[in-house]
N, C-alpha and C positions, 0 to 999 in steps of 0.2 A: 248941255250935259257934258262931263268927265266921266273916263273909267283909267283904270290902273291894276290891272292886275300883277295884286303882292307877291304873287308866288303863286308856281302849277307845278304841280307832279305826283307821282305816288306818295310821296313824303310831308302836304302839306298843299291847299288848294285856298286859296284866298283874294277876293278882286271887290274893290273900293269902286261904288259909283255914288257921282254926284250930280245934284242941279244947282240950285240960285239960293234955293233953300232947305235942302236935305240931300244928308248923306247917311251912307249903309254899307255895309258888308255883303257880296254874296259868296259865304259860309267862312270857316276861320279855321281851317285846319292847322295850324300850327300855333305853338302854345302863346298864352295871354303877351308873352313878356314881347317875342320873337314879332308879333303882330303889331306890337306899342313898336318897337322897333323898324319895322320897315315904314309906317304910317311914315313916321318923324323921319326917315330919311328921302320922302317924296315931298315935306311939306307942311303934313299933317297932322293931328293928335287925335288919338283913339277917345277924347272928352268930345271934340265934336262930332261923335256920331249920333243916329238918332236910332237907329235900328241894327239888327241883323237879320239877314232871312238865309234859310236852311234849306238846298235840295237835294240833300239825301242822307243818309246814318252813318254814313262811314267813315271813320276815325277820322280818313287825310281833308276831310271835309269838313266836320263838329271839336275837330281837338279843343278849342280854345274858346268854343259859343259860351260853353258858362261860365269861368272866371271873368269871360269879358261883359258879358250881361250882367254878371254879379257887382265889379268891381266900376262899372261905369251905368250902372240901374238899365241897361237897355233893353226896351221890347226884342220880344223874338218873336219873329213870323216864318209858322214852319206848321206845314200841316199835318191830320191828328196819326194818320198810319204811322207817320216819322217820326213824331215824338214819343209816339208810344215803345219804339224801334230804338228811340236811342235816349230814353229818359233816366237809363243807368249809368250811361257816359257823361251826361248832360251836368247831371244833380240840380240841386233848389235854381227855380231862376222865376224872380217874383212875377213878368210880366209875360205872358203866353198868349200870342195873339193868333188863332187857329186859321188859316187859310182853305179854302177847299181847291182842287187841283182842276184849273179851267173857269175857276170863277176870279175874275180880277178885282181888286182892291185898291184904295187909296191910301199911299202913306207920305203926308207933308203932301208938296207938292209933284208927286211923282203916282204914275197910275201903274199897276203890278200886275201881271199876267201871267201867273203861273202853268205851264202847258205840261202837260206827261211827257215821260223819255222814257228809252227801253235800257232797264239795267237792272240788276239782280238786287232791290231794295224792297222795302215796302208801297213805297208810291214816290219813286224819286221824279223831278221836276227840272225844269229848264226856266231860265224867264225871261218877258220882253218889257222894258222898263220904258216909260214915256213921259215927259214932261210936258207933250202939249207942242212941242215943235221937231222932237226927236225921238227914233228911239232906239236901244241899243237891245240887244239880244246876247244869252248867256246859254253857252247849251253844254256843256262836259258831262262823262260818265253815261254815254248811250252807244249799245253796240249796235244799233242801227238808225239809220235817216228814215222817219218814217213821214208818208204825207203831211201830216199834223205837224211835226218839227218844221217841216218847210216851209206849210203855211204861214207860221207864226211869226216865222223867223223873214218873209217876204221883202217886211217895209223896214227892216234895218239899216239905220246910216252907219252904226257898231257893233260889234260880233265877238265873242267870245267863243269859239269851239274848238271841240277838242278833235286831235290830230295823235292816237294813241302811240300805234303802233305801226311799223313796217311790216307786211305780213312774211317775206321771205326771214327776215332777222327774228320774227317772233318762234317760225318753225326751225330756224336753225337752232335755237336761243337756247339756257342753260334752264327755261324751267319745266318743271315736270308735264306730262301730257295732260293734267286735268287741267294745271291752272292753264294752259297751253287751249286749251278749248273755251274754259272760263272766258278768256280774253278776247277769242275769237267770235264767241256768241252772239246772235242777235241782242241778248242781256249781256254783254260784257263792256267792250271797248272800241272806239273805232277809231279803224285801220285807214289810213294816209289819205288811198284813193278816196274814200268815202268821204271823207274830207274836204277834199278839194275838189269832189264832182258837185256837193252844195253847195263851194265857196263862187263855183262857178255860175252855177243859175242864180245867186246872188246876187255877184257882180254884177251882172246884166241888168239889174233894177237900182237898189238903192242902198247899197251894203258900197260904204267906202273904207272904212276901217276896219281888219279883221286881225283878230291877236291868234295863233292856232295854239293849242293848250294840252294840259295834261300831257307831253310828250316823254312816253315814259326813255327810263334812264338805260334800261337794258335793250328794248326790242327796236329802237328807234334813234334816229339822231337829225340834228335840227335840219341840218341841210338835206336832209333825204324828203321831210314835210314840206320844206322850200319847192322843191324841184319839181314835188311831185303837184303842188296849186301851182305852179308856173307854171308848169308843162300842160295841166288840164285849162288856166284861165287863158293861154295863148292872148290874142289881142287884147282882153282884157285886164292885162296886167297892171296896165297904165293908170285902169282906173281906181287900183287899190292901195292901202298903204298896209302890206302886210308884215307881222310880225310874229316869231315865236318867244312865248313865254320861258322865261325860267324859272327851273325849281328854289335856286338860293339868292336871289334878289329879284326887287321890283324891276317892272317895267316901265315904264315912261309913260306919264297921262295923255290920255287920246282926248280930242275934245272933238265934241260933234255939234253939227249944224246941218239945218236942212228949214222946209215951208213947216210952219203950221198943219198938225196935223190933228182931225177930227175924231176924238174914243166916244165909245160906248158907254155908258153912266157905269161908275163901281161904285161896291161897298167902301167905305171908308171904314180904317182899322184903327 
């Protein structure tokens, strides 16, 4: 398996994975044109895809799901709270394949695990994607680590999460006291340490690759998310290859490897 996240931030949240024989989007917040554009400068073309899948309504996450479902015929797999949440942003999109949240699916050769996250949506979602010898996990837009994310996220050899905010620079920060709580809420965003206290029980299993993401532009800066997973994974360090995303170009494809590993029977979509 591949991933490559296009781009994270409040501006725009987009990450390509792939296998041997399917690739997808998880979600496409930035516009149709901006997305065909970073594809092609990692390699890629937005004709070879085969899906999208959607975890949650909010602009910097859905900007681009419909022109691009429309203009290249692709299924969307996105479940029913969320569509209903965001089917005025969305518009006509001929192929709507309904997931439920904890029930996994088959799409091509890749098995879908959609798990709950805590954030102020209708039923926003995380996933842990598997081919049958890997699997990579995707968690952004949760303002808390709850048992269930951990679980899911256990047997990951690749990692997508999010690494919001600083919380000293958030409360010194220029935004108002609600969005200022927003952020801070167990439904908001989360903050460095929170971060890097999961990247660490991670580590210690089978998480080699971790991207930290969503690092927003005002309350946060990359080297403070650095410091603060290095400073929590101490000897651990060695075992990771970490990374932070950015908001206006791609990152670099991760590839993963690992044994053979054993799933549970899914629906196929």
């Amino acid at each position: 398996m591949r991933f490559c996240v296009l781009g994270s931030g409040s501006r725009g949240n987009c990450t390509l994975v792939e296998s041997e024989r399917t690739s997808l989007l998880i979600d496409a917040g930035f516009s149709g044109r901006e997305i065909g554009r970073r594809l092609t400068a990692i390699g890629r073309r937005p004709e070879e895809l085969d899906a999208i899948l959607v975890s949650h309504e909010h602009g910097d996450h859905i900007r681009g799901v419909g022109i691009l479902c429309r203009r290249y015929t692709l299924p969307l797999h996105i479940n029913r709270p969320t569509l209903q949440a965001a089917e005025g942003q969305l518009g006509r999109v001929e192929e709507v394949c309904k997931f439920a949240t904890g029930e996994p699916f088959v799409l091509g050769d890749l098995r879908i695990h959609p798990f709950s996250v805590s954030h102020d949506t209708a039923d926003p979602v995380g996933f842990v994607i598997s081919d049958g010898c890997c699997r990579f996990g995707y968690c952004t837009d949760t303002g808390r680590v709850t048992r269930l994310i951990a679980h899911h996220l256990r047997a990951c050899q690749g990692l997508v999460l999010e690494a919001n905010h600083d919380p000293r620079m958030l409360m010194d920060g220029p935004y108002p006291p609600a969005l200022k709580q927003r952020v801070r809420s167990g439904s908001g965003h989360l903050a460095n340490g929170d971060a890097a206290a999961l990247a660490a029980t991670l580590a210690a299993g089978s998480l080699r690759k971790l991207v930290l993401a969503h690092v927003s532009e005002t309350n946060n800066r990359p080297e403070l998310v650095l410091q603060a997973v290095r400073d929590r994974l101490g000897n651990l360090c060695h075992r990771l290859s970490i990374t932070v995303a950015e908001q206006d170009r791609p990152g670099r494809m991760a590839h993963l490897s690992g044994p053979p590993v054993v799933e549970p029977s899914a629906r196929r979509s």
